[in-house]
Short mmCIF file of the C-alpha atoms (twelve columns), coordinates in Angstrom:
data_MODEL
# 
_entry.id   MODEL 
# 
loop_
_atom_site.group_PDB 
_atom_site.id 
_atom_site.type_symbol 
_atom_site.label_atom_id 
_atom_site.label_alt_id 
_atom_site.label_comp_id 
_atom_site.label_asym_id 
_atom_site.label_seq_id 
_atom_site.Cartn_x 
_atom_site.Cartn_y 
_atom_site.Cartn_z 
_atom_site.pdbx_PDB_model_num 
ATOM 1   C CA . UNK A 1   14.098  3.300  -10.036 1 
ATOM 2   C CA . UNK A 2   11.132  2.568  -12.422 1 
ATOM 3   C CA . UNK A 3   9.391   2.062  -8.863  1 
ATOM 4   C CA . UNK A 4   10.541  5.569  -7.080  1 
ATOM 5   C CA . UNK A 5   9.414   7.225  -10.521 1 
ATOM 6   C CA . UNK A 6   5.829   5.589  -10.507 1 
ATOM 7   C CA . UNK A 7   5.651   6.560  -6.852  1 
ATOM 8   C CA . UNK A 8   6.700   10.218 -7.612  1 
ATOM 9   C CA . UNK A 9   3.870   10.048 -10.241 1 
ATOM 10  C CA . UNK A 10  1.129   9.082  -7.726  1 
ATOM 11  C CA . UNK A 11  2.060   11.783 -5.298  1 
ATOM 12  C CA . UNK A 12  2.069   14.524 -7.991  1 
ATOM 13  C CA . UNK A 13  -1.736  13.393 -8.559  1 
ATOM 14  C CA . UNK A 14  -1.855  13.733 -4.976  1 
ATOM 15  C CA . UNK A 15  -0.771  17.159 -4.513  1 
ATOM 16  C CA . UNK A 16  -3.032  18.219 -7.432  1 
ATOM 17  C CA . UNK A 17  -5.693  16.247 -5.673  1 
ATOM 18  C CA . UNK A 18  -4.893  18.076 -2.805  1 
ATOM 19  C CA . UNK A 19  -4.689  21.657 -4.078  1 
ATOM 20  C CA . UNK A 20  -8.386  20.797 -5.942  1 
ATOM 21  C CA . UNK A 21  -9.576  20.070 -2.197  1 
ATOM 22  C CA . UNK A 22  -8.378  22.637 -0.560  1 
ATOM 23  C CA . UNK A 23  -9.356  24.926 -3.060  1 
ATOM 24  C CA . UNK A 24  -12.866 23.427 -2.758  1 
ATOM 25  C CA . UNK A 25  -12.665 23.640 1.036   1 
ATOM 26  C CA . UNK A 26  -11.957 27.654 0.910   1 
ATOM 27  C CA . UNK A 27  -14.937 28.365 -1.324  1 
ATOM 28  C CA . UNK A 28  -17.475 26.296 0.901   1 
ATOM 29  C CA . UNK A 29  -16.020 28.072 3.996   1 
ATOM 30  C CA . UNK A 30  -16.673 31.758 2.386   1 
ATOM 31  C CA . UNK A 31  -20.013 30.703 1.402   1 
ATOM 32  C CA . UNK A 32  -20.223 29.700 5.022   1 
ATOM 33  C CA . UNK A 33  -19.215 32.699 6.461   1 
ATOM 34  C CA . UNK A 34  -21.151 34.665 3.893   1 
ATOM 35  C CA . UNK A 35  -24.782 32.759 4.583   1 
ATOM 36  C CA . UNK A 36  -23.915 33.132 8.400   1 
ATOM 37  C CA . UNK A 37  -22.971 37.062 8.445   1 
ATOM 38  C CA . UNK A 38  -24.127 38.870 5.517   1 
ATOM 39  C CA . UNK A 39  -27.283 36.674 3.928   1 
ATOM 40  C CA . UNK A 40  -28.666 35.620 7.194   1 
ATOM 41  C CA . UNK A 41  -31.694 34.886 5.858   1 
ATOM 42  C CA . UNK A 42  -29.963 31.718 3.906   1 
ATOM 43  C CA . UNK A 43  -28.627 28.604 5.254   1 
ATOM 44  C CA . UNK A 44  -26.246 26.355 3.987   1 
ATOM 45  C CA . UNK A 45  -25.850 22.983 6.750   1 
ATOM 46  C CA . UNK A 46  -24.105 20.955 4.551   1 
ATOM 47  C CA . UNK A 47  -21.029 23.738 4.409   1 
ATOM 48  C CA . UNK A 48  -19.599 22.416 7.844   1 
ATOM 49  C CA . UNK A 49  -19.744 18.603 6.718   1 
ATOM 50  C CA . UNK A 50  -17.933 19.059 3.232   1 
ATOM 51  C CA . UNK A 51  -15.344 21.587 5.219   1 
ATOM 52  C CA . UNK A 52  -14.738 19.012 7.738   1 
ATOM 53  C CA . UNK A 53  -14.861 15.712 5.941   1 
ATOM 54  C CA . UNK A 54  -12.167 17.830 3.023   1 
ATOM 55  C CA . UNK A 55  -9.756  18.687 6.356   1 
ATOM 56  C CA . UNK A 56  -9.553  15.284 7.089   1 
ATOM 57  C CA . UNK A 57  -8.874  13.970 3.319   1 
ATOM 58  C CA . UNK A 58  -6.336  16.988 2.746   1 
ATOM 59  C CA . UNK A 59  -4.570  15.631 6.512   1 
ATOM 60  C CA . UNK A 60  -4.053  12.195 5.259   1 
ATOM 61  C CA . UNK A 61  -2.995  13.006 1.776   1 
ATOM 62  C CA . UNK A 62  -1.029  15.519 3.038   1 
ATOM 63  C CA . UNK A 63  0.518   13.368 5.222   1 
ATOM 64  C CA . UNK A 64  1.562   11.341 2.372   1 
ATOM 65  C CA . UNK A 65  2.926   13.372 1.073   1 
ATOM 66  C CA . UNK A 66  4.924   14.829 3.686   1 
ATOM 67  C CA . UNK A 67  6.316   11.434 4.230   1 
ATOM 68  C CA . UNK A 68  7.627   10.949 0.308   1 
ATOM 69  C CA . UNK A 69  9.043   14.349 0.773   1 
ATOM 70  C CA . UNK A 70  10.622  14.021 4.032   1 
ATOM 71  C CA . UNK A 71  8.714   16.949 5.671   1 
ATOM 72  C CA . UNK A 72  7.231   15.293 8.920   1 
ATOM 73  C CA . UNK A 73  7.785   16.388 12.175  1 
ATOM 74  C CA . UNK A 74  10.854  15.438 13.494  1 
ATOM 75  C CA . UNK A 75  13.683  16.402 15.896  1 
ATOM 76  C CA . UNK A 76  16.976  16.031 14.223  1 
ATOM 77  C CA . UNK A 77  19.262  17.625 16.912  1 
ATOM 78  C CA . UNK A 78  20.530  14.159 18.262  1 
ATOM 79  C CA . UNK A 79  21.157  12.997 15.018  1 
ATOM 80  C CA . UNK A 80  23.437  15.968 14.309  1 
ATOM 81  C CA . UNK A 81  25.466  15.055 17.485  1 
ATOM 82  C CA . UNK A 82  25.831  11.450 16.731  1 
ATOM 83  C CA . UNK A 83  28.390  10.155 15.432  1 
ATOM 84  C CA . UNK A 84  27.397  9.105  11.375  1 
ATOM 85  C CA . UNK A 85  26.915  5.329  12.203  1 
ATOM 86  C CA . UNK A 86  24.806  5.699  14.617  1 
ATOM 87  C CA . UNK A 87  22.909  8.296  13.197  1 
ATOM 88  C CA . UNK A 88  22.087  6.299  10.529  1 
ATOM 89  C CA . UNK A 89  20.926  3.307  12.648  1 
ATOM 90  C CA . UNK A 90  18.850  5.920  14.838  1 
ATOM 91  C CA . UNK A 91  17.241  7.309  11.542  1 
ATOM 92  C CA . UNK A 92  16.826  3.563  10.629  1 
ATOM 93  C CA . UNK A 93  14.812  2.558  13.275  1 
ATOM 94  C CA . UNK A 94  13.198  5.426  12.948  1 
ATOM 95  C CA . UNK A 95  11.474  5.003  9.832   1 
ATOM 96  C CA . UNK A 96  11.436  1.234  10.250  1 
ATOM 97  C CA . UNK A 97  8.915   1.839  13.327  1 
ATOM 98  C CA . UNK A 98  7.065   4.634  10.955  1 
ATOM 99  C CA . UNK A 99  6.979   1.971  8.332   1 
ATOM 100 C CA . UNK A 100 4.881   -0.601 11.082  1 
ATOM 101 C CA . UNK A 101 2.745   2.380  12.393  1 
ATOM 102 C CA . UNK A 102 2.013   3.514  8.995   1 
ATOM 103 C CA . UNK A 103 0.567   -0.119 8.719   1 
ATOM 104 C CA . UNK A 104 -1.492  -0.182 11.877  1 
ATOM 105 C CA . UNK A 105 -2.968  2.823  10.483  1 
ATOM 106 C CA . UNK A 106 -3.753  0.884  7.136   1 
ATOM 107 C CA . UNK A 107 -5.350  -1.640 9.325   1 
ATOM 108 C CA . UNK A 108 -7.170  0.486  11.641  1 
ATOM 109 C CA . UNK A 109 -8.453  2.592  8.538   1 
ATOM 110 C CA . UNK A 110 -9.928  -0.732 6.968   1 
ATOM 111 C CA . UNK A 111 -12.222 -1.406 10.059  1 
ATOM 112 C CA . UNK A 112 -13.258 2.476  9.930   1 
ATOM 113 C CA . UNK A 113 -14.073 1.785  6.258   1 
ATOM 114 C CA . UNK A 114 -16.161 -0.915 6.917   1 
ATOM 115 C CA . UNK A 115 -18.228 0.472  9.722   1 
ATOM 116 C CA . UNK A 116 -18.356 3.707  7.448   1 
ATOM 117 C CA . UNK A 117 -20.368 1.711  5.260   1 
ATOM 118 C CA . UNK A 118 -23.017 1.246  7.898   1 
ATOM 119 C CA . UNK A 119 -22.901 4.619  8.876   1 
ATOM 120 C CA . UNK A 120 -24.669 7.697  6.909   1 
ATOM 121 C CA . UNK A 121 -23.634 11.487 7.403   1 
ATOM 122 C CA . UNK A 122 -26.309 13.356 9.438   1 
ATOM 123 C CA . UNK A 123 -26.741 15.999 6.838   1 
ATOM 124 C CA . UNK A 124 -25.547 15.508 3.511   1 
ATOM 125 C CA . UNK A 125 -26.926 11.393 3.851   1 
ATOM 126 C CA . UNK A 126 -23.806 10.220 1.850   1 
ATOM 127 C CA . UNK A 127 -22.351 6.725  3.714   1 
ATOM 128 C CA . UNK A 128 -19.340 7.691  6.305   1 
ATOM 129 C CA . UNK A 129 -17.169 4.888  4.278   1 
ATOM 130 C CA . UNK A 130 -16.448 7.818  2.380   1 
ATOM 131 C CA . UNK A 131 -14.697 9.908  4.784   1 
ATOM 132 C CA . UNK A 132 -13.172 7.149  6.477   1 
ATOM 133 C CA . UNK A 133 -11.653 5.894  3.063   1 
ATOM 134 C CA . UNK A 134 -9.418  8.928  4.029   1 
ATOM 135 C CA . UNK A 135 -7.588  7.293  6.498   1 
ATOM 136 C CA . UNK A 136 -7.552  4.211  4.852   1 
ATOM 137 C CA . UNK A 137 -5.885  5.810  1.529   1 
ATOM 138 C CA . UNK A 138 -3.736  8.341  3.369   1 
ATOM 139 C CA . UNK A 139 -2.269  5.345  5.346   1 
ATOM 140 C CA . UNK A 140 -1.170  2.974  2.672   1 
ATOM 141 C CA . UNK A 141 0.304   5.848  0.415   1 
ATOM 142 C CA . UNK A 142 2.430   6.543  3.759   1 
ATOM 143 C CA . UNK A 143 4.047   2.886  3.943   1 
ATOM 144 C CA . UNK A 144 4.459   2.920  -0.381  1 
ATOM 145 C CA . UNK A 145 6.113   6.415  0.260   1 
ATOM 146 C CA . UNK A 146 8.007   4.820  3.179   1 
ATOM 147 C CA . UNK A 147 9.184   2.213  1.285   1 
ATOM 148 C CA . UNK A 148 10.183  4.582  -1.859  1 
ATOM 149 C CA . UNK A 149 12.327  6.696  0.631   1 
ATOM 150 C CA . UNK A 150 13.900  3.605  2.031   1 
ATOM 151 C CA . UNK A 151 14.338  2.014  -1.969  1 
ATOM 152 C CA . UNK A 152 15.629  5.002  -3.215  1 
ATOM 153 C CA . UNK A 153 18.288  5.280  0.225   1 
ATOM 154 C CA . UNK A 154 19.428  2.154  -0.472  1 
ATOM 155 C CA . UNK A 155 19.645  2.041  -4.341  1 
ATOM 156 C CA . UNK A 156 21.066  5.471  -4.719  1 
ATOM 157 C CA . UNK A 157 23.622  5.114  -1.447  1 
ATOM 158 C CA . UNK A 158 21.592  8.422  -0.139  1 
ATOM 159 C CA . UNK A 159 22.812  8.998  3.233   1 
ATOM 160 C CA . UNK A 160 19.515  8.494  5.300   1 
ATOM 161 C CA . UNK A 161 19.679  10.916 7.542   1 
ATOM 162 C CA . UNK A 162 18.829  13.228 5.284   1 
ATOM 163 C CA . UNK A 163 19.931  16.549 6.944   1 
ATOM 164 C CA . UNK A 164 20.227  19.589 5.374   1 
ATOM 165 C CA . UNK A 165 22.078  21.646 7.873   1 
ATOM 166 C CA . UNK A 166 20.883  25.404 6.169   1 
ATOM 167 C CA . UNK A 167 16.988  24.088 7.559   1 
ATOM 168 C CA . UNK A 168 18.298  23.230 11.198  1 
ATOM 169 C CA . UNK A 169 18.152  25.723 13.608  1 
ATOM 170 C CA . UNK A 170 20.670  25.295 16.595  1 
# 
């Protein structure tokens, strides 16, 4: 459990993390749409690049996230008309494939990092490994939240499937 705990942890400095970025990511846009409508004499270019590279930290973090807290997309209706058994399996499988696509992504993020370094962003000039880096992050908290989930299933005897009937709409 000392391992779920430390993951919990992480993804609470994630979601602070998060809310800091998005927060950020508001005030740049109003400052955008400020400069572009009421101060047209300003400019700020840099606005679109620190909006754009914070959307695509906040979707991998948030991704994370979502994962730890079970909050992904996904369509539950055939596990609800299974019987138990092989709803479990289903769910099983299920986050067993997540677990190897999650890893892809870790892969395919570490490739993107390393060209990022050889890359520079057209208008702020900071190197592209930084946004990258957000795929590359967001991607291995997903398989350490993936294996949490599946830790925690199988040391607490949670039933995997996870539904909570009250959220399902038939």
């Amino acid at each position: 459990m000392d391992f779920i705990k430390r993951v919990d942890q992480l993804n609470r400095g994630v979601e602070h993390t998060l809310a800091l970025m998005l927060a950020i990511m508001a005030v740049v846009v109003l400052i955008q749409v400020l400069v572009r409508f009421v101060f047209e004499q300003f400019s700020v270019p840099w606005s679109e690049e620190v909006a754009k590279y914070l959307m695509i930290w906040l979707t991998f973090l948030g991704g994370a996230v979502a994962v730890r807290k079970g909050k992904l997309i996904a369509i539950d209706s055939m596990i609800l008309v299974l019987p138990e058994r092989a709803g479990k399996a289903v769910k099983w499988i299920a986050h067993l494939m997540s677990l190897v696509f999650y890893g892809l992504l870790v892969w395919i993020g570490w490739e993107w990092f390393l060209f990022g370094l050889t890359e520079t962003a057209p208008v702020m000039k900071i190197s592209k490994a930084y946004v990258y880096a957000a795929m590359l992050l967001g991607s291995a908290l997903m398989v350490i939240n993936t294996l949490a989930y599946l830790w925690e299933v199988v040391v607490t005897n949670t039933d995997i499937r996870g539904l909570d009937t009250e959220d399902i709409e038939l």
